[in-house]
Backbone as CSV, one residue per row, in Angstrom:
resi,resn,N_x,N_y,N_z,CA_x,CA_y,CA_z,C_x,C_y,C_z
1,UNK,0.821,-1.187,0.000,0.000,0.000,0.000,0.867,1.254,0.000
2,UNK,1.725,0.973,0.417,2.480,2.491,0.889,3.386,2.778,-0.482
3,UNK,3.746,1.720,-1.313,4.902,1.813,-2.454,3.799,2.248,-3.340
4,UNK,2.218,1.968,-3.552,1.402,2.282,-4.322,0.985,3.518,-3.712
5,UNK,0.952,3.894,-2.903,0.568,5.509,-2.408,1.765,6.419,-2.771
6,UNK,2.788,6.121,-3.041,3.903,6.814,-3.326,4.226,6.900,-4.597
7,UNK,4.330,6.014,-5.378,4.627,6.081,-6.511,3.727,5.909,-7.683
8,UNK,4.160,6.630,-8.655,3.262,6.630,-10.023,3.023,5.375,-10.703
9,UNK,4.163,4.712,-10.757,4.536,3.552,-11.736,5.154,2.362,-10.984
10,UNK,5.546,1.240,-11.610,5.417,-0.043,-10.617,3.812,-1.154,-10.290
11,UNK,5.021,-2.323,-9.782,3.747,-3.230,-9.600,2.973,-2.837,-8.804
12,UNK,3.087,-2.150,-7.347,2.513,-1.735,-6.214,1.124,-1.218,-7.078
13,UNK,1.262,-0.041,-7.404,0.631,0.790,-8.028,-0.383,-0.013,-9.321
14,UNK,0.303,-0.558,-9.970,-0.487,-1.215,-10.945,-1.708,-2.419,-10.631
15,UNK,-1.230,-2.730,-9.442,-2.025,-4.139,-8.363,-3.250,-3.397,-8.120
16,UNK,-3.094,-1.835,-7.287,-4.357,-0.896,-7.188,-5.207,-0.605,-8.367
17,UNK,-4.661,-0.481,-9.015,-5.293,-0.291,-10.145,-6.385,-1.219,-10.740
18,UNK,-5.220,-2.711,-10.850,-6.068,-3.357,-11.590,-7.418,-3.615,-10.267
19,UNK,-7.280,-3.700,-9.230,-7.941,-3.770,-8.280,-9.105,-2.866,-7.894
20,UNK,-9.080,-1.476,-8.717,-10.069,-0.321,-9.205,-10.789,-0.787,-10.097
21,UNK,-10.497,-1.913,-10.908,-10.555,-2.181,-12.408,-12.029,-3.301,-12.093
22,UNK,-11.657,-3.604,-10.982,-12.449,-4.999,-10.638,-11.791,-6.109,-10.884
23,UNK,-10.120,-6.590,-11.635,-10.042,-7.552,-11.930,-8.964,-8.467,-10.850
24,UNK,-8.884,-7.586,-9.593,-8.216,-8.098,-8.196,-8.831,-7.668,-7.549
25,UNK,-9.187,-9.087,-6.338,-9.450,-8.601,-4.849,-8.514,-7.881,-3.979
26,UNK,-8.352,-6.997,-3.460,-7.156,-6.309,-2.646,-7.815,-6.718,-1.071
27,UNK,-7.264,-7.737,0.025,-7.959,-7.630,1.083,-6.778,-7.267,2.046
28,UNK,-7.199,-5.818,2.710,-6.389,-5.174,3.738,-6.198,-5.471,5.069
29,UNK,-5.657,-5.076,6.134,-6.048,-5.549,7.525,-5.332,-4.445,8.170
30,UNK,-5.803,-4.082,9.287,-5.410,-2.929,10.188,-3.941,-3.034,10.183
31,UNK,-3.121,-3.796,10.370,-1.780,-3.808,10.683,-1.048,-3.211,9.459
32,UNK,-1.722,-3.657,7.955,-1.185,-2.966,6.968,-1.430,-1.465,6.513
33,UNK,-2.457,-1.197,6.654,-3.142,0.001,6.746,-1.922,0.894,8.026
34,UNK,-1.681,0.464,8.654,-0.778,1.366,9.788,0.705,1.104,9.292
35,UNK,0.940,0.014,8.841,1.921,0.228,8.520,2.578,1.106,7.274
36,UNK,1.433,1.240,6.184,1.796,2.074,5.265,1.773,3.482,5.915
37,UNK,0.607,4.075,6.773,0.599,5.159,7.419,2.037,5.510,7.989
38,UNK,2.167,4.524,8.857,3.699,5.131,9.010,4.736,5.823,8.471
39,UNK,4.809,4.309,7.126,5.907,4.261,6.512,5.530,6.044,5.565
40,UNK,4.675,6.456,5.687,4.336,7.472,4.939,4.727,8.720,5.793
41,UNK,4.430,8.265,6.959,4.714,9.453,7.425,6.465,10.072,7.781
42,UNK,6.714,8.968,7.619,8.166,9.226,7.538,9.000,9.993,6.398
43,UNK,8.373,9.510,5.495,8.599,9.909,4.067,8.060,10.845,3.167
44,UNK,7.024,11.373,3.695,5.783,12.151,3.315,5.101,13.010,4.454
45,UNK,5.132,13.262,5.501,5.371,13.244,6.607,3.837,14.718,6.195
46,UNK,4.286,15.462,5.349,2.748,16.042,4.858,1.754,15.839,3.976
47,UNK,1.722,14.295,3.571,0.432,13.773,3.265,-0.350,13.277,3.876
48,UNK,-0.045,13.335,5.802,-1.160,12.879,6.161,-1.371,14.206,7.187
49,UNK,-2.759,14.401,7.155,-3.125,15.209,7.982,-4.098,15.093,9.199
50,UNK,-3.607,14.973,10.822,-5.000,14.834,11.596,-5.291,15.547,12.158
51,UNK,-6.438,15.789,12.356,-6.970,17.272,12.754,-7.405,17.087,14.203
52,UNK,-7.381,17.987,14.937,-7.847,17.912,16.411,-9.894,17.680,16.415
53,UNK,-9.524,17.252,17.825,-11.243,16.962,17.967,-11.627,18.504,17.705
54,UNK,-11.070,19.535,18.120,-11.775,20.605,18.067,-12.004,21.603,16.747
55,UNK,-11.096,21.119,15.828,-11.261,21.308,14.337,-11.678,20.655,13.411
56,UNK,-12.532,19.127,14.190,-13.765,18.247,13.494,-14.612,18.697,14.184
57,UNK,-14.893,19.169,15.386,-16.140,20.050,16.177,-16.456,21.074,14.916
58,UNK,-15.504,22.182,14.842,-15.809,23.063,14.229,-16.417,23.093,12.642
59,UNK,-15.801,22.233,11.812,-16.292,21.562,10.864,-17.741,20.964,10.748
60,UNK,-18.151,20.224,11.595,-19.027,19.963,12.126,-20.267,20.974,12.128
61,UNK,-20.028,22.202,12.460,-20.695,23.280,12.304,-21.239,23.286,11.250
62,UNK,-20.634,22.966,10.025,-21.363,23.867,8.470,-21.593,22.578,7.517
63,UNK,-21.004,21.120,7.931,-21.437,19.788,7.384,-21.832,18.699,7.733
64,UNK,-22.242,17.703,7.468,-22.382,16.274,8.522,-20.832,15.908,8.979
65,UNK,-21.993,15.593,10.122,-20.786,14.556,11.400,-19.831,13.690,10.451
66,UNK,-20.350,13.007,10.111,-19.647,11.817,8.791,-18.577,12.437,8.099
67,UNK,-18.742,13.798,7.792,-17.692,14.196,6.606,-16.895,15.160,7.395
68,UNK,-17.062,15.645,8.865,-15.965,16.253,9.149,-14.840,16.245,9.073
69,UNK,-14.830,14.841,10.060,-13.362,15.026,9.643,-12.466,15.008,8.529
70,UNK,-13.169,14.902,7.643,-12.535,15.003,6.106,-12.008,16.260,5.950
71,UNK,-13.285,17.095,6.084,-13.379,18.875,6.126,-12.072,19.198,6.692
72,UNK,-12.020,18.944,8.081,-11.148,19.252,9.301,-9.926,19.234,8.426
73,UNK,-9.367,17.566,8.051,-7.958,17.122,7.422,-7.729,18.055,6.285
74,UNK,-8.507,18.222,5.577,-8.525,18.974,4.504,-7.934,20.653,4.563
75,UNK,-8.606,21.091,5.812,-8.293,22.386,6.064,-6.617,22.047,6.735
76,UNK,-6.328,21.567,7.709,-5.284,21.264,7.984,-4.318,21.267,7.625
77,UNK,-3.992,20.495,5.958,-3.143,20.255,5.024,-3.040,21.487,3.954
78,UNK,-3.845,22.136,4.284,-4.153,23.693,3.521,-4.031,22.889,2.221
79,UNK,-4.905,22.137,1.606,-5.069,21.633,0.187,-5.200,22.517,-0.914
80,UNK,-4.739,22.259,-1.991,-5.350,22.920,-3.158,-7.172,22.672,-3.172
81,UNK,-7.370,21.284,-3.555,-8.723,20.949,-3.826,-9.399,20.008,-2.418
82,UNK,-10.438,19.470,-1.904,-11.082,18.504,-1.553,-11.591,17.860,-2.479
83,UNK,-11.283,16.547,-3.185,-12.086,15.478,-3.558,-12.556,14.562,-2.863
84,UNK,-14.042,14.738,-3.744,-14.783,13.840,-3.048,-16.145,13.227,-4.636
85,UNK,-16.541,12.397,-3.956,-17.646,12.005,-5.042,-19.138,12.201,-4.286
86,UNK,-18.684,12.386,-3.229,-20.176,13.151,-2.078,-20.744,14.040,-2.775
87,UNK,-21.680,14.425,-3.521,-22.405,15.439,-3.892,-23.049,16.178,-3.216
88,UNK,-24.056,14.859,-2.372,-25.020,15.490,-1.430,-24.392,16.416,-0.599
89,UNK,-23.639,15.740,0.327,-22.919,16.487,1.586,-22.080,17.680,1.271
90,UNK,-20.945,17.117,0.320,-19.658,17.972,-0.265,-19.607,18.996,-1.410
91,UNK,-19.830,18.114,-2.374,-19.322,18.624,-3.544,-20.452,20.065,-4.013
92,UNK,-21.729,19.585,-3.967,-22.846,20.591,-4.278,-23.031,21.884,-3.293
93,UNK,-22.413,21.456,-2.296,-23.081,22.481,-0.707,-22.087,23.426,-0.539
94,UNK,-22.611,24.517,-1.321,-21.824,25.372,-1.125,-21.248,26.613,0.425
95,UNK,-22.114,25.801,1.196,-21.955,26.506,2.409,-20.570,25.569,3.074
96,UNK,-20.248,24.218,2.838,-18.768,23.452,3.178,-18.035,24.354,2.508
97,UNK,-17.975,25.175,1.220,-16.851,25.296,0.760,-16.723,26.760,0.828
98,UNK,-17.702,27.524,1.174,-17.636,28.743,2.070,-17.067,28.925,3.270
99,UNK,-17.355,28.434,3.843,-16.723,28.271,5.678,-15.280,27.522,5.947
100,UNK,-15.213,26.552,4.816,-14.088,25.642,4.925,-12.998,26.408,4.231
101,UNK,-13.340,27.249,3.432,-12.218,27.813,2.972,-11.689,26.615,1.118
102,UNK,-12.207,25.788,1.474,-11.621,25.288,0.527,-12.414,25.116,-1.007
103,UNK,-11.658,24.510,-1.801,-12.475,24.288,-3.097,-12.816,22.800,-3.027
104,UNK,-14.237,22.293,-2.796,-14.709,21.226,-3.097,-15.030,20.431,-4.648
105,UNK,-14.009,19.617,-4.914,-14.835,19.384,-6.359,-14.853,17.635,-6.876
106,UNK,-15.119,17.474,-7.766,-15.294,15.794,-8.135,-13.694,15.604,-8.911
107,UNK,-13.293,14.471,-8.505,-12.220,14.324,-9.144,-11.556,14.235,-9.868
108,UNK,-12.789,14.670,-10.975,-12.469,14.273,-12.880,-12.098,16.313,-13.197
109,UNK,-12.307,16.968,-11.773,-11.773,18.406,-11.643,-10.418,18.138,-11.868
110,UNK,-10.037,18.038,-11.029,-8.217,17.623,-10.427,-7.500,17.202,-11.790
111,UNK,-8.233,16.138,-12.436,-7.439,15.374,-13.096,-7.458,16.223,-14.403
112,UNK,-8.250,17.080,-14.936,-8.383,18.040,-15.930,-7.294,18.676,-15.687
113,UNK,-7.588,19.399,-14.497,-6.074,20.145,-13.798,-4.853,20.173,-13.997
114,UNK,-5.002,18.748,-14.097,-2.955,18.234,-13.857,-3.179,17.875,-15.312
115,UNK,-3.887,16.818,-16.352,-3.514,16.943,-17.396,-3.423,18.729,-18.071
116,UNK,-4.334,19.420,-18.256,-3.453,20.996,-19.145,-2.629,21.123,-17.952
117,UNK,-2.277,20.877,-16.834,-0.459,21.541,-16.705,0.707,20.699,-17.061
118,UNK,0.327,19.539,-17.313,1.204,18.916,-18.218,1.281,19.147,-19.538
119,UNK,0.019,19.653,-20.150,0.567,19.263,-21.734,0.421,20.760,-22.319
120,UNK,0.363,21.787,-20.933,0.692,23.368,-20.967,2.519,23.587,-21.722
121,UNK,2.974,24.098,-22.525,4.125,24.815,-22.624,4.709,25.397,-21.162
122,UNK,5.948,25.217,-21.162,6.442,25.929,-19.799,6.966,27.172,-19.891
123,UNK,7.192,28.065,-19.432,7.683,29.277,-19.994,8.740,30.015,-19.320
């Protein structure tokens, strides 16, 4: 998990994939799940973000309980975007992305994003 959270290319990465794909079961277990966390945080140390109870309280304020702490992490990491595929809660409600400060959007946003700054001229 952690060589596929890190890197673009490789088997790690390609296993997720095909596993997005439907054509692998991927079955996880808490010990691996922490262990990639770790190993991430060592290495990445600002891709993970946890937010205090009192900045999922506050969050809490302007969205569901359920998606705070997303909100919270999100603000935390001072993100460019929040993705999410939540419509109901996230993506549509423009009062999360008022208060939160952030830009809520669906992820086929992002990926528009990064393809024209790749195939942008550099100057």
């Amino acid at each position: 998990m952690f060589a596929a959270a890190l890197s673009p290319t490789g088997a790690s990465r390609e296993l997720l994939r095909e596993s997005i794909r439907g054509n692998v079961a991927l079955v996880l277990s808490n010990f691996v799940l922490a262990e990639a966390e770790r190993n991430l945080m060592l290495k990445r140390p600002d891709a993970l973000a946890d937010p205090t109870s009192e900045e999922v309280a506050e969050a809490a304020t302007y969205t569901v309980l359920k998606d705070a702490p997303i909100v919270a992490a999100a603000r935390k990491a001072n993100v460019d975007y929040l993705v999410s595929l939540d419509r109901k809660h996230l993506v549509s409600v423009a009062e999360v992305a008022q208060r939160s400060g952030l830009t809520v959007v669906l992820p086929e946003v992002v990926l528009d994003a990064v393809r024209q700054a790749q195939n942008s001229p550099r100057g």
